[in-house]
C-alpha positions as a printed Julia matrix, in Angstrom:
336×3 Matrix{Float64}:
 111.58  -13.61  43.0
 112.27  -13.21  39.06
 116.41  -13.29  38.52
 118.46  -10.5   37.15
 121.12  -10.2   35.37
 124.53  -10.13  36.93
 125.62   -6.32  37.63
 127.96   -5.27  35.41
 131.41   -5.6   36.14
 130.93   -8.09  38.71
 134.29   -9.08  40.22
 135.42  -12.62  41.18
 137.68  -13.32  43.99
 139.0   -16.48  45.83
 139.98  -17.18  49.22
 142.57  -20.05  50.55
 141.01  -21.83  53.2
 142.46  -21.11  56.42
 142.89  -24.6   57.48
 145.92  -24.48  54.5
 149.17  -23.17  55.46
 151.0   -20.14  55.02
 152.63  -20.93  51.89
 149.94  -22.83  50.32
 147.91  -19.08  50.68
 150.92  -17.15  49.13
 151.09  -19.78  46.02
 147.45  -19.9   45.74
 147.57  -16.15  45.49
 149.7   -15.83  42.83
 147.74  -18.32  40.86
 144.73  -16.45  41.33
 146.42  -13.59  40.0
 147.3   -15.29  37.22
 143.96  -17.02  36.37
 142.36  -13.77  35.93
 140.54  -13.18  39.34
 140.51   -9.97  40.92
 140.17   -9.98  44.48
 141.86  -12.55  46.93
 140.75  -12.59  50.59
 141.69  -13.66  53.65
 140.03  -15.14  56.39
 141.41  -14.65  60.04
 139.07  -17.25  61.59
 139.64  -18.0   65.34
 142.31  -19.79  65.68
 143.45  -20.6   61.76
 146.44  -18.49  60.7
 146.95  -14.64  60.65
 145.71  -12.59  57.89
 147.87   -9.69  57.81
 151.12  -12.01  57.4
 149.79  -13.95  54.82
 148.53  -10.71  53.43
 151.86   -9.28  53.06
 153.52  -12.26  51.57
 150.72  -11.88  48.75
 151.25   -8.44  48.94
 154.98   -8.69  48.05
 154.57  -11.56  45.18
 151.63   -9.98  43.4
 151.43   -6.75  41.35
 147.64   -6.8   39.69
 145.37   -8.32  42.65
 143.4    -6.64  45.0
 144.29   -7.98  48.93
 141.23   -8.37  51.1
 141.25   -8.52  55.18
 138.67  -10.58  55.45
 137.57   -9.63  58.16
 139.26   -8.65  61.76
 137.54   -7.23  64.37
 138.36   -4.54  66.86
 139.03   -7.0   70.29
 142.09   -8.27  69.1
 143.85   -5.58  68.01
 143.49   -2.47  68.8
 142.17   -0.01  66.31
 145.67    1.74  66.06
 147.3    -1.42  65.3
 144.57   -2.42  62.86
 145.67    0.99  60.95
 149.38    0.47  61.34
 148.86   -2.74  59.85
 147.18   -1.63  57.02
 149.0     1.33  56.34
 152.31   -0.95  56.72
 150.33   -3.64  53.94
 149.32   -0.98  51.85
 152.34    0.45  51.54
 153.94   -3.29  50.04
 150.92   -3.86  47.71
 150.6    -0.5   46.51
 147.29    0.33  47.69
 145.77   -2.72  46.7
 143.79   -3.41  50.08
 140.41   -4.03  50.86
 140.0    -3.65  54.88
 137.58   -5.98  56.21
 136.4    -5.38  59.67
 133.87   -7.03  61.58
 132.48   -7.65  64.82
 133.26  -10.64  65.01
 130.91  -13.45  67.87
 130.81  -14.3   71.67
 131.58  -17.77  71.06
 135.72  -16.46  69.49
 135.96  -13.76  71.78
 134.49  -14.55  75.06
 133.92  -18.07  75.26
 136.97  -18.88  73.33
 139.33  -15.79  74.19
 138.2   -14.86  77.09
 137.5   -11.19  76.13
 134.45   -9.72  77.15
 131.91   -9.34  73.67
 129.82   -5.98  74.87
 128.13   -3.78  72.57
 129.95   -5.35  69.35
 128.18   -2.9   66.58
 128.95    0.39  68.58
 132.17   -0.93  69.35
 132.34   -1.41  65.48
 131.19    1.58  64.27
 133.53    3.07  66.36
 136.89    1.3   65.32
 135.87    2.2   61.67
 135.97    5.98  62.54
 139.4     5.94  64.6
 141.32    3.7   61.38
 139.49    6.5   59.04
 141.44    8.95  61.0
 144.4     7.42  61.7
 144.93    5.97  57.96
 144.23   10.07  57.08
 147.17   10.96  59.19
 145.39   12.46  62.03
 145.15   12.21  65.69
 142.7    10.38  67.81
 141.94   11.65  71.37
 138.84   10.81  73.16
 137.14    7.27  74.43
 136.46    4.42  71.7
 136.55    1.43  71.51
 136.85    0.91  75.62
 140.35    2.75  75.46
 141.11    6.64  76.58
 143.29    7.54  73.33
 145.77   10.25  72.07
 147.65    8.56  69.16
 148.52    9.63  65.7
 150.59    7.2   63.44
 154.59    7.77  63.1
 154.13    8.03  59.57
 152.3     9.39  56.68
 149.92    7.16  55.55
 150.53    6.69  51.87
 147.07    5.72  50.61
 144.49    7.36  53.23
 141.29    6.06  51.43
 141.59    2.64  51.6
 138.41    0.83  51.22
 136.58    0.33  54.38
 134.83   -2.96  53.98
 132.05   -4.28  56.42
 131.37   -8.13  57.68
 128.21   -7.51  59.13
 124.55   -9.46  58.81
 122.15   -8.2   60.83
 119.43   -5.45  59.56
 121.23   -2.79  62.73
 124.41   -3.36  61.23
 124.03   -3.42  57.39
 121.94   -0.08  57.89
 125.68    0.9   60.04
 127.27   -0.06  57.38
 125.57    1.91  54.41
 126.31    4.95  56.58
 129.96    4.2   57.98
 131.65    1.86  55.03
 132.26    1.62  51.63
 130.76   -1.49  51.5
 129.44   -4.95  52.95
 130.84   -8.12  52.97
 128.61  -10.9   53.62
 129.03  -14.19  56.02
 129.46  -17.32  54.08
 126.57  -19.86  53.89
 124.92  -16.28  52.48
 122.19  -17.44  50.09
 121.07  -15.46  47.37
 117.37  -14.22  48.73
 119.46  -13.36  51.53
 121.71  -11.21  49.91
 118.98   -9.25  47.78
 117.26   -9.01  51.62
 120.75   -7.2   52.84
 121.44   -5.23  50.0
 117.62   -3.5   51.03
 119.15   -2.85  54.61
 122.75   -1.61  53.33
 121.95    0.69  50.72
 119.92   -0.48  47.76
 121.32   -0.43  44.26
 124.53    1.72  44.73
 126.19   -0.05  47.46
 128.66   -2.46  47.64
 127.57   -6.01  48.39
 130.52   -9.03  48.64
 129.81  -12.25  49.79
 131.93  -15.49  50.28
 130.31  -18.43  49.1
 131.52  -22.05  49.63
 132.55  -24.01  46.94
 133.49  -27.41  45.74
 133.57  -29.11  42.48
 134.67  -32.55  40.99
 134.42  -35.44  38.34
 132.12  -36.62  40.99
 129.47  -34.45  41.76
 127.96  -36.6   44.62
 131.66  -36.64  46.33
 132.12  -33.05  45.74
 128.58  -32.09  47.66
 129.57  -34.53  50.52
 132.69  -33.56  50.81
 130.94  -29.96  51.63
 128.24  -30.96  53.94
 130.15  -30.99  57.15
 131.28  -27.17  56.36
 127.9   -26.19  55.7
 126.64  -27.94  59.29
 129.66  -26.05  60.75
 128.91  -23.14  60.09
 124.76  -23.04  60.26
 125.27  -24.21  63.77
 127.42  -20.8   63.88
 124.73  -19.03  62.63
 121.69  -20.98  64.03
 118.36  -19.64  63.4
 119.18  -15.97  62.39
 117.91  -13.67  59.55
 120.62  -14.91  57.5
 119.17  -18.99  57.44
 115.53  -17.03  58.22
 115.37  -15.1   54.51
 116.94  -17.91  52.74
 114.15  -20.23  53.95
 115.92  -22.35  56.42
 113.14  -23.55  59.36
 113.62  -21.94  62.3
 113.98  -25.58  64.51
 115.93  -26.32  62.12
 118.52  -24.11  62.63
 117.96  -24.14  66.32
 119.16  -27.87  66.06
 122.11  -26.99  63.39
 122.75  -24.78  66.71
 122.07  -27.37  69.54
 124.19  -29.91  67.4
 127.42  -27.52  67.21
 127.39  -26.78  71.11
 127.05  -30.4   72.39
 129.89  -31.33  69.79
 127.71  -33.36  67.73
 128.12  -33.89  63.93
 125.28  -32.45  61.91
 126.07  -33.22  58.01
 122.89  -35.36  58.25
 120.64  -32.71  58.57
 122.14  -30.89  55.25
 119.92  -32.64  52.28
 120.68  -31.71  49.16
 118.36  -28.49  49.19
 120.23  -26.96  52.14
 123.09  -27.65  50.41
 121.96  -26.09  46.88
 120.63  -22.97  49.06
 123.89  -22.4   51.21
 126.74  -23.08  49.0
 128.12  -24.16  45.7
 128.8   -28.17  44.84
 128.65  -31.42  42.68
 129.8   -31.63  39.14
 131.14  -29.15  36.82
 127.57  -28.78  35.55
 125.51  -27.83  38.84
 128.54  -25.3   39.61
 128.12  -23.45  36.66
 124.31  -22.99  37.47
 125.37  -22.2   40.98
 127.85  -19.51  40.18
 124.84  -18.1   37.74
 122.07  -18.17  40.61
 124.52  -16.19  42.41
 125.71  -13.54  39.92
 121.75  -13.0   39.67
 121.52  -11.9   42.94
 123.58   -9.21  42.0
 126.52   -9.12  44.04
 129.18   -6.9   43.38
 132.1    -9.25  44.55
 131.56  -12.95  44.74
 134.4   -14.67  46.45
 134.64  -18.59  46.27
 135.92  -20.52  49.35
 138.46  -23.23  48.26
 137.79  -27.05  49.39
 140.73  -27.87  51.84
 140.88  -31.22  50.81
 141.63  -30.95  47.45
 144.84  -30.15  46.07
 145.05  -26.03  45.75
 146.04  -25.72  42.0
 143.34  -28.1   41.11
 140.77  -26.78  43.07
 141.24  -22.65  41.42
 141.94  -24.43  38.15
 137.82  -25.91  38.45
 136.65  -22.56  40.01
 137.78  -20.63  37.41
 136.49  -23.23  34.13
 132.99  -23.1   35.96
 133.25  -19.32  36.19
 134.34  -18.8   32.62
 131.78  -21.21  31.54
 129.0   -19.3   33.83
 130.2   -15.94  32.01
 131.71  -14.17  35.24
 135.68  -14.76  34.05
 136.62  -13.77  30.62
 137.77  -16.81  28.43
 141.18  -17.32  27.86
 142.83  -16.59  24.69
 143.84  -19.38  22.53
């Protein structure tokens, strides 16, 4: 497929890994702020630290950057508490919230959590409609979500039209999500024919397409992509052989072993060569990042949103996403 330009007005965002702690997040979020970004999000993967505190603390030390929740799903909290929360976070950031919800996967909730994972998209669907409502300041009565409800919030909401944001992959739920949300945010280890593929199934041109893409960058470039390997087998034995690895041209046995790896506990960064890598994520040397950001501002994302490398130091590791990103044209440059 011929590339296109980036969409205009493409936003750039950043989100602290959740293996860093609490305050590493807040710092990092100020920086980002600072650098020029304008979305940071937050990952609430199972069992890494909570987003909505972090959130807040961001929330309360930032005055320009948008907050995303990104993403929580509807079996740990219950969708009333998912809109107190955000109403509550809202409130401290002044509206600057993206809410990120998702279904979120057997292995966290059942295997993991012990909660049973039945009918995840209508479960979905449905927590979207009972925040709506509740972050409008009306009551809910009726069955969703497994629960017999009448519940309004305490309070009026002060911003009821808080962006609705879905992390959904499938071709079900991305057609859910072009009729339910205001947009889509995509798993990471989302390649760019993949994310041309879902913004067919979620909308076409006018909708909202966000994606987190995995990132690391160094004087070394060969350090930088193995550093990044292990990540990338992570989470494609998450993913296994699914459209997502399917449209971006992973084999099929291939990801069935990625899969086969990840549930006997065996490592996998063996099986990512450096084309799995180049199609999955971002790495190596200043120079191949810059290319990389480009390939993936030609898929035309709305929102690209660059996972940080854990193991390098935080203020070092924005200060290299953002150079590549003003050198790949998606940041402005800095005034002299």
């Amino acid at each position: 497929m011929s590339s296109q330009p980036a969409r205009p007005g493409m936003r750039l965002g950043y989100a602290p890994s959740g293996r860093r702690t609490g305050a590493e997040a807040v710092a990092i979020g100020r920086a980002v702020e600072e650098t020029g970004f304008a979305e940071l999000w937050l990952s609430e993967d199972y069992c890494e630290r909570g987003a909505f505190a972090v959130a807040g603390a961001v929330a309360a030390t930032t005055s320009r950057l948008h907050i995303g929740i990104g993403v929580v799903n509807p079996w740990t909290r219950h969708p009333a508490l998912l809109a107190m929360e955000t109403a509550g976070l809202a409130e401290i950031a002044e509206g600057r919230v993206l809410l990120g919800l998702g279904a979120s996967n057997a292995r966290w909730m059942q295997e993991w959590l012990g909660i049973e994972f039945t009918r995840p998209i209508t479960r979905l669907r449905e927590c979207v409609s009972v925040v709506r409502q509740l972050l409008a300041g009306e009551r809910v009565t009726g069955t969703a979500c497994g629960y017999d409800m009448d519940v309004a919030l305490a309070f009026p909401p002060a911003y009821p039209d808080l962006p609705v944001i879905l992390g959904v992959k499938g071709p079900k739920a991305l057609r859910m999500a072009a009729d339910v949300a205001d947009g889509v945010f995509l798993s990471v280890l989302s390649a760019p024919e993949y994310i041309r593929w879902a913004r067919e199934r979620c909308g076409g041109p006018q909708a909202q397409v966000s994606a987190y893409v995995m990132f690391s960058c160094g004087e070394d470039g060969a350090a930088a992509r193995d550093a990044l390997r292990p990540q990338v087998a992570k989470y494609l034995g998450i993913h296994g052989d699914q459209d997502i690895t399917r449209v971006a041209g992973l084999d099929p046995q291939l990801g069935q072993e990625f899969r086969r790896r990840m549930l006997a506990g065996e490592p996998a960064a063996d099986l990512v060569t450096d084309d799995v890598l180049d199609t999955f994520a971002i790495a190596g040397d200043e120079a191949q990042c810059v290319a990389g950001l480009r390939r993936y501002a030609e898929a035309g994302l709305d929102s690209l949103v660059l996972i940080d490398e854990p193991s390098v130091p935080a203020e070092r590791a924005l200060a290299v996403a953002a150079r590549c990103a003003r050198q790949a044209g998606i940041l402005p440059a800095q005034d002299s």
